[in-house]
N, C-alpha and C positions, 0 to 999 in steps of 0.2 A: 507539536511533534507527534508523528502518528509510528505505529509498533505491532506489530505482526506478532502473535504471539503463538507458540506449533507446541505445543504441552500438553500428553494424555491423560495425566494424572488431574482430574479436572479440578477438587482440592487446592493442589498446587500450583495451578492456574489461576484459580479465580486467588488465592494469596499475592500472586505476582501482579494481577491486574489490577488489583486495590494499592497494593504498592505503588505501580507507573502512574495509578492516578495520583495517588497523595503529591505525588513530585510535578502530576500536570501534565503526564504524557497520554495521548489520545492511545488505546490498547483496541484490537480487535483478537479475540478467541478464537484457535479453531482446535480443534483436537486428533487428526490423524494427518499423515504426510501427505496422500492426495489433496484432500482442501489447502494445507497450509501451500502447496506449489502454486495451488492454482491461485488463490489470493495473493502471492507474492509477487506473479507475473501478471497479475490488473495492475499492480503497480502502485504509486502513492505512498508506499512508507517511508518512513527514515530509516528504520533498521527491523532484522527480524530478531529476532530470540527463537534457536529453533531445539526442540530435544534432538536425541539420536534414535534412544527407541521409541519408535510411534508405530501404529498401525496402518496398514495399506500401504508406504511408502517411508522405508528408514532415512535419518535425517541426512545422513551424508548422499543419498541417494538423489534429495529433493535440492542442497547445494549443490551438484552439482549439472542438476537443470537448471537452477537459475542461473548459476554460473555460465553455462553452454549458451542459453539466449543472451547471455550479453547484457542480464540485469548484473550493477554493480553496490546494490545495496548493502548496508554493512550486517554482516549475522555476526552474533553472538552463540555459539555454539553449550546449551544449557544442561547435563546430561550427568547422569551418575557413572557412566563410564568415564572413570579420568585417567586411565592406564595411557603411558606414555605414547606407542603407537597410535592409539583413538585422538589423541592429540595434536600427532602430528600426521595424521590423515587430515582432521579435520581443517588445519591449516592451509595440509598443502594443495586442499578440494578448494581453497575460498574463502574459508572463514578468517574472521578480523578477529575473533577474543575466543575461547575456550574457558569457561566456569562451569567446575565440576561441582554436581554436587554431597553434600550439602554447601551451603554458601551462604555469605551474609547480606544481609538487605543493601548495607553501605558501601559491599563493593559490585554488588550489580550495579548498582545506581550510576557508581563512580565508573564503570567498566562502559556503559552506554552510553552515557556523555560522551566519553572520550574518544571511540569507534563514531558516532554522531558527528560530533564535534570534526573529526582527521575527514571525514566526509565534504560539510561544509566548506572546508577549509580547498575542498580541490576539483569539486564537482558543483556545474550549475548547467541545471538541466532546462533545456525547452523540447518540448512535443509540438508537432506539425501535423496537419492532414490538410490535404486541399489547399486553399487560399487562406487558413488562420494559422495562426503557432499562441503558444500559451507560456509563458516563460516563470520560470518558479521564482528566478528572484527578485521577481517587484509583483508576483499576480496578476498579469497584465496579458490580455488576449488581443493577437494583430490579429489584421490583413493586410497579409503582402499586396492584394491588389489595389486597395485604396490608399493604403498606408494609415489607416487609423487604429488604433490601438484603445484600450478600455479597462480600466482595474475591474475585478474579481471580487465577491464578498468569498471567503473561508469556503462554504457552502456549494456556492456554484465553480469555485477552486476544484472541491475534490469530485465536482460533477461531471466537469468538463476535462479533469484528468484522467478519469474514467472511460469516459465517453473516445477522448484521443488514444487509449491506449489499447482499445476494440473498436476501430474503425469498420464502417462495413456489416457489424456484426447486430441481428436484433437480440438485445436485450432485455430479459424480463424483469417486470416492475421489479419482483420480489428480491432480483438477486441486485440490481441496482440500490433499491432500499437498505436491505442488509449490510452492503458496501459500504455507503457514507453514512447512513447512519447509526450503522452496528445490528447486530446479531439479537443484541437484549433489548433494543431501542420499542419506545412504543410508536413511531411515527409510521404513519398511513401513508395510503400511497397518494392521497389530493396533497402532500406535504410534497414530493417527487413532482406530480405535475406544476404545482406554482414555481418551482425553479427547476424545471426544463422552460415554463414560460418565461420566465424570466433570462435564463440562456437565449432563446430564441428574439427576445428582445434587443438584446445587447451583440447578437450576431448583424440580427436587420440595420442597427446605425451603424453598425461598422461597412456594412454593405456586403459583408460575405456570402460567396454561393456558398460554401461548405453551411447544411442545416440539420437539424436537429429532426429525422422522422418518425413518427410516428406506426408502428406497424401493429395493426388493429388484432387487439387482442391478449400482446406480448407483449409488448414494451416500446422501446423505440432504440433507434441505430445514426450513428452520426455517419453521414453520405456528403 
């Protein structure tokens, strides 16, 4: 399960992140409300954890961009402002839990499952572009045109969720890297080429024109 985390106090952050790991949950870091928007709308989480005060962009500010594009991801609203109105703004922007702080490890815990969980429970997503779709609840990449279909390892899962949710668009290694395999990660970029090759593999038997290009220099863009 993958977790968004918008927390400027970096301290405090990197406590929460050690936390969602102990319990197993995939965390990616950012620290001011422009990045955390902009990684929220690449898409792929389960839930965010977002504060209120951040810099560059306040949190209720960045709920309700995601909200506006029609991302339905569950937030958790994480903040020392816990005054009753901040509360029920936060709600009535979008959010699914409100946890003021300070707060205990066992009911974050307990507070994200649950928001996770009312998710699962009602939403199951597929992304399209071209002639594939990619459907989250088996892993499983078609083609409308041929009709075959192909399971996903985790990896080229969150590469080709990526990839679908910037169509069109070139992407640079670094920001692609950073994506799936985190912000602290040490993985290189021939780690990024061996599974785009391997995407591009798994597109060719399915016979799809939708491909994976390469744009000299930058990155690559799915067309």
């Amino acid at each position: 399960m993958r977790i968004l985390l918008v927390e400027d106090e970096k301290p405090l952050s990197a406590a929460i992140v050690r936390l969602l790991k102990q319990e197993f949950f995939e965390t990616d870091a950012v620290y001011d409300g422009t990045s955390g928007l902009d990684y929220a709308l690449a898409g792929g989480y389960d839930a965010l954890i977002l504060d209120v005060m951040l810099p560059g962009m306040d949190g209720f500010s960045v709920l309700n961009k995601i909200r506006k594009e029609g991302l339905h991801t569950p937030v958790m609203m994480l903040t020392a402002r816990g005054e009753l109105e901040d509360r029920v703004r936060g709600l009535e922007t979008g959010a699914d839990y409100y946890l003021p702080k300070p707060f205990e490890k066992k009911e974050l815990i307990a507070c994200l499952r649950a928001i996770t969980r009312r998710r699962k429970e009602t939403v199951i997503r597929e992304l399209s572009c071209g002639d594939i779709s990619l459907s989250e609840k088996d892993g499983s990449l078609a083609c409308s045109a041929t009709g075959k279909q192909i399971r996903l390892s985790a990896k080229e899962y969150q590469l080709m969720e990526f990839f679908l949710r910037n169509p069109g668009q070139s992407l640079p290694r670094e920001t692609i890297t950073d994506r799936i395999w985190g912000l602290e990660s040490e993985a290189e970029y021939n780690n990024l080429e061996v599974y785009v090759s391997f995407l591009r593999k798994k597109l060719a038997f399915l016979g799809a024109k939708t491909a994976i290009r390469t744009t000299r220099g930058l990155g690559y863009s799915l067309e």
